[in-house]
Structures are given as C-alpha cells and as structure tokens.
DRENTORDO-459384 format. One record per residue: residue number from 1; x, z, y of N, C-alpha, C in turn; chain; residue in three letters. Coordinates in Angstrom, 1 decimal. Atoms other than C-alpha are relative to their C-alpha. Layout:
BEGIN
{rec NUM,{X,Z,Y},{X,Z,Y},{X,Z,Y},'A','ala'}
...
END
This chain:
BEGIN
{rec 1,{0.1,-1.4,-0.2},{-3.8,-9.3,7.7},{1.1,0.7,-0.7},'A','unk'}
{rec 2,{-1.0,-0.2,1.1},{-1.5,-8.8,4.9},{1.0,-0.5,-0.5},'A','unk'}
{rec 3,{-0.8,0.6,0.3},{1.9,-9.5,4.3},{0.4,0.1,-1.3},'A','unk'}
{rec 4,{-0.5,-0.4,1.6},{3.0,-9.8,0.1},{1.1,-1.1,0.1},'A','unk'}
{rec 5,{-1.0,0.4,0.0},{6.0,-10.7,-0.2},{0.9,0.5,-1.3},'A','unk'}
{rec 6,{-0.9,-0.2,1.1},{8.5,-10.6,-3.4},{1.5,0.1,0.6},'A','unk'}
{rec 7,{-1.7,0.0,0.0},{12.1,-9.4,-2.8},{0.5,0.5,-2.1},'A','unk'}
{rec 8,{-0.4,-0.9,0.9},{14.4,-7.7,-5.3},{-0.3,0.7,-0.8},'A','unk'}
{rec 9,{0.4,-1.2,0.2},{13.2,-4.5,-5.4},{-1.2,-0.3,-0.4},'A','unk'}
{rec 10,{1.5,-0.1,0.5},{9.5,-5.7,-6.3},{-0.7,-0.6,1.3},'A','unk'}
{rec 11,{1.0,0.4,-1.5},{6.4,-6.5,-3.8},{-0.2,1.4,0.8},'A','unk'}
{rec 12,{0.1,-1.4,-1.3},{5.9,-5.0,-0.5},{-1.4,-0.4,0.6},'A','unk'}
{rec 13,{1.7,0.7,-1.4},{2.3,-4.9,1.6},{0.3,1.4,0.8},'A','unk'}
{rec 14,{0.1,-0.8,-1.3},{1.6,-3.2,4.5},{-1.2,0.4,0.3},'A','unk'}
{rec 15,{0.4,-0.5,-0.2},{-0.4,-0.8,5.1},{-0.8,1.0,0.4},'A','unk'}
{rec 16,{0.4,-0.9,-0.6},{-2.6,2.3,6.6},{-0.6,1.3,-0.7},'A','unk'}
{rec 17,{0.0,-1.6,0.4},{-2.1,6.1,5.5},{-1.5,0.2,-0.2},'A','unk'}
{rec 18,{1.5,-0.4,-0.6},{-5.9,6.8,4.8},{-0.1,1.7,-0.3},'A','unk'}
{rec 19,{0.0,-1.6,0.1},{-4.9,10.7,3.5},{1.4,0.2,-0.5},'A','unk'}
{rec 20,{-0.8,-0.7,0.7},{-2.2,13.2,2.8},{-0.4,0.7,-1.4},'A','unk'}
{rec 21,{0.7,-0.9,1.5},{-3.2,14.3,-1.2},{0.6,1.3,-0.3},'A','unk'}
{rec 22,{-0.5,-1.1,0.0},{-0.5,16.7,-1.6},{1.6,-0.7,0.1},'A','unk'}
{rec 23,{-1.7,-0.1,-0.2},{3.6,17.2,-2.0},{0.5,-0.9,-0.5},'A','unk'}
{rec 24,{-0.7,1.4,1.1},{5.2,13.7,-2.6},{-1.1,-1.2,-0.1},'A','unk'}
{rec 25,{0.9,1.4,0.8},{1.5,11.5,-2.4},{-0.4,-0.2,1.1},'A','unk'}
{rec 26,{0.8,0.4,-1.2},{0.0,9.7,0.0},{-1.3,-0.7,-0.4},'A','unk'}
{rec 27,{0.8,0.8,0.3},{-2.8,7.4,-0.4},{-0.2,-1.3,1.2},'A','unk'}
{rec 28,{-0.7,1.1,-0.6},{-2.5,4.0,1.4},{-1.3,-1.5,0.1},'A','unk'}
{rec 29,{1.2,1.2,0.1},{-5.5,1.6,2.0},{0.7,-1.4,0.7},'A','unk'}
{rec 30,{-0.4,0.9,-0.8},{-4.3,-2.0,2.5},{-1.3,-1.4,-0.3},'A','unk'}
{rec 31,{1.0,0.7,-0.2},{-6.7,-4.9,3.7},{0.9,-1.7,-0.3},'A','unk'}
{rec 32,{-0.1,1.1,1.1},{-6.7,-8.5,1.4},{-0.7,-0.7,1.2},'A','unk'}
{rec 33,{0.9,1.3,-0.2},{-8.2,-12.0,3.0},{-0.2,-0.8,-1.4},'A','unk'}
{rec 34,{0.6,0.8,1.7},{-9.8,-13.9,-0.2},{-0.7,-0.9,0.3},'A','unk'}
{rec 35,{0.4,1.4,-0.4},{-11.2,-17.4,0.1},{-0.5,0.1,-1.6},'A','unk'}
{rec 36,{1.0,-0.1,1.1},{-14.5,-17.2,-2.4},{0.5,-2.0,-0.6},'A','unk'}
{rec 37,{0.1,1.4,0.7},{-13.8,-20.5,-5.0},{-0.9,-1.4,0.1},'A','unk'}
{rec 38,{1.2,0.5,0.7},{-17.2,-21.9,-5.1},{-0.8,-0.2,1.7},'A','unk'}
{rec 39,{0.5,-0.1,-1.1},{-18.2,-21.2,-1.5},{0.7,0.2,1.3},'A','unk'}
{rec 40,{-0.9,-0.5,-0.6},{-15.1,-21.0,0.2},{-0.4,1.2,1.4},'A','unk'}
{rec 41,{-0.1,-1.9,-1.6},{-16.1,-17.8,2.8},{1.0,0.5,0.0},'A','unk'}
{rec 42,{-1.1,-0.3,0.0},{-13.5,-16.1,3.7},{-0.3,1.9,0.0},'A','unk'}
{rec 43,{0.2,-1.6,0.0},{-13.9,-11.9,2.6},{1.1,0.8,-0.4},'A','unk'}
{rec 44,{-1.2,-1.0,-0.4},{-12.2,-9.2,3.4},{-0.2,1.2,-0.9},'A','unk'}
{rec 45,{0.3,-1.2,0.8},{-11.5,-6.6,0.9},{0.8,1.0,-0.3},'A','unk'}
{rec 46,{-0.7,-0.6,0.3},{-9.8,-3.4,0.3},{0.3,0.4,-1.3},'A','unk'}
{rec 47,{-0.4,-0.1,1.5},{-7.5,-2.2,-2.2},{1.0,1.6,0.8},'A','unk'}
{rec 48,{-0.7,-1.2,-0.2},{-6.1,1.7,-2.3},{0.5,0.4,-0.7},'A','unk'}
{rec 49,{-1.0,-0.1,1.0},{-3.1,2.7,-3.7},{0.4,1.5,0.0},'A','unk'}
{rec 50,{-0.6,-0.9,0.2},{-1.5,6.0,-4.8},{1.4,-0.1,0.0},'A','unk'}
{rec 51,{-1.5,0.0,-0.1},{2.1,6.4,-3.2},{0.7,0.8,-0.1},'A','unk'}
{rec 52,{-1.4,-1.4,-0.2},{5.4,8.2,-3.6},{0.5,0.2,1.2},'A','unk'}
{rec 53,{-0.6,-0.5,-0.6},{5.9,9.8,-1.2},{1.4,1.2,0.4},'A','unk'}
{rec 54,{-0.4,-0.5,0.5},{9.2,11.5,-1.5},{0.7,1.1,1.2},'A','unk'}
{rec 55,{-0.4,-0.7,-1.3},{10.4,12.7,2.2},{-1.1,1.1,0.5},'A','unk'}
{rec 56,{1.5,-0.4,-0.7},{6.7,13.9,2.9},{0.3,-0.7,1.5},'A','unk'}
{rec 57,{-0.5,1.1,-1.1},{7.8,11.2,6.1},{-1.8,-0.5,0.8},'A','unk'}
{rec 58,{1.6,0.9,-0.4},{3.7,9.5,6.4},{-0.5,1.4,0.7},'A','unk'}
{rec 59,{1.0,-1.1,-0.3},{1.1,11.2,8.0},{-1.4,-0.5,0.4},'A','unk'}
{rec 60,{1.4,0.5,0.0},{-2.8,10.1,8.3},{-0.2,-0.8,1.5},'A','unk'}
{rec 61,{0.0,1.5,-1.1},{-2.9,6.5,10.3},{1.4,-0.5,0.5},'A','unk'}
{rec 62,{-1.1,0.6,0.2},{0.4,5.8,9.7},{-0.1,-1.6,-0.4},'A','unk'}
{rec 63,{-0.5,1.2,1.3},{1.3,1.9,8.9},{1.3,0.3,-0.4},'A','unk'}
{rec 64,{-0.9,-0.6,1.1},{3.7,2.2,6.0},{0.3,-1.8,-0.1},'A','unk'}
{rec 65,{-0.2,1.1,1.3},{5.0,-0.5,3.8},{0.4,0.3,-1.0},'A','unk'}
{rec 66,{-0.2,-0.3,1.5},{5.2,0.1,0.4},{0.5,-0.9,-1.1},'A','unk'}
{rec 67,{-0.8,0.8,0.8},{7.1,-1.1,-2.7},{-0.3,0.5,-1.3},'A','unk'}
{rec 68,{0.5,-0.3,1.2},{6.3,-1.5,-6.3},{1.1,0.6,-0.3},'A','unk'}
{rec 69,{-0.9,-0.4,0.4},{8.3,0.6,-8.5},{0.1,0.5,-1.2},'A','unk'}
{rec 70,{0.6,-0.3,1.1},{8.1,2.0,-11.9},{-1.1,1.6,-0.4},'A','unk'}
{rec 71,{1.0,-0.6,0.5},{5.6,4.6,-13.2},{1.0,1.4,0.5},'A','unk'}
{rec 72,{-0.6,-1.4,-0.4},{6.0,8.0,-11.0},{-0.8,1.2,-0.6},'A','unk'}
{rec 73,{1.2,-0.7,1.0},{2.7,9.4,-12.9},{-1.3,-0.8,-0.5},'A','unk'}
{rec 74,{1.1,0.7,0.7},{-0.3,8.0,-14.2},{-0.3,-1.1,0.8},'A','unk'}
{rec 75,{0.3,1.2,-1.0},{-1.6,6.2,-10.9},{1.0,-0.4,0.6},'A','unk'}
{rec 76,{-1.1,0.5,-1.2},{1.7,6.1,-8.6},{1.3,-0.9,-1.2},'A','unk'}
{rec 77,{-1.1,1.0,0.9},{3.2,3.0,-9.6},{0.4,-0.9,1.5},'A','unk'}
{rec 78,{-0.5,0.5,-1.3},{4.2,2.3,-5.6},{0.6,1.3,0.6},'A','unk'}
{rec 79,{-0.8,-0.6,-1.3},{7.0,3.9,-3.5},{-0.2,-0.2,1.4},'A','unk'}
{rec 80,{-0.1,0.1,-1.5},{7.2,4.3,0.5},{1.2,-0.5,0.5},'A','unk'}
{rec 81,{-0.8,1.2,0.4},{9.3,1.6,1.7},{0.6,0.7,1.7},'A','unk'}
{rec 82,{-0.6,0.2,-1.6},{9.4,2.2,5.5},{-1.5,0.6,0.6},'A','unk'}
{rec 83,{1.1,-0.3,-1.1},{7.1,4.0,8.5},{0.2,-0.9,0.9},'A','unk'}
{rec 84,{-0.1,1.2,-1.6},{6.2,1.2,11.3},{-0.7,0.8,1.3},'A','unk'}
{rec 85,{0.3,-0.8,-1.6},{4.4,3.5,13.6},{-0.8,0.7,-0.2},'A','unk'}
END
C-alpha cells in the first residue's frame, strides 16, 4: 500500500491529504502493512503526519508524497515532495 523508500534527500511515503490546517500545513494520513510477530496476521495501520506545506499546492484528498526533512516546528519534521493527483 506503501511505498518507503530512502534516497538522498531522506524517506519518501505516499500519501492522502486528510485536511488543510492552515498557511504552509497540511496533514497527511498514510496507510502501513505490518505482519504481527507471534501470529503473523497481516494489519493495517495508520500513521498521520504534519506537513510543510510551502506552495499551499495540496488540497483535501490529494495523494502527495512527502519527504523527511529537518525540524520546520515542533511536529513538522516532513516536507511536500510532489502532488500525484
């Protein structure tokens, strides 16, 4: 469901706008596969991030891809990398 992938620049995942917060943020829910240790099941679980958004470019149900980057304020520690649709 999720692509993580290390370049250069840091890790990228992909995707879905779940809100506009304000001027410069987005918020970005992206969905994990996890394979339990003990019981191998296979669950699915989210993870939501606070993004820089610097264009104001996204807009709510956007896929994005995002990139780690260094510390823009307390929570945004991911950049907006690319809009896919």
């Amino acid at each position: 469901m999720t692509e993580l992938t290390e370049q250069r620049n840091g890790k990228l995942l992909t995707g879905v706008v779940k809100r506009c917060c304000s001027t410069q943020t987005i918020k970005v829910v992206v969905r994990f596969l996890k394979s339990h240790p003990k019981y191998r099941k296979t669950l699915k679980l989210l993870a939501t991030f606070t993004v820089h958004d610097a264009g104001n470019i996204a807009k709510e149900g956007d896929t994005v891809v995002i990139r780690a980057c260094k510390p823009h304020s307390k929570t945004k520690t991911w950049e907006l990398e690319t809009v896919l649709a």
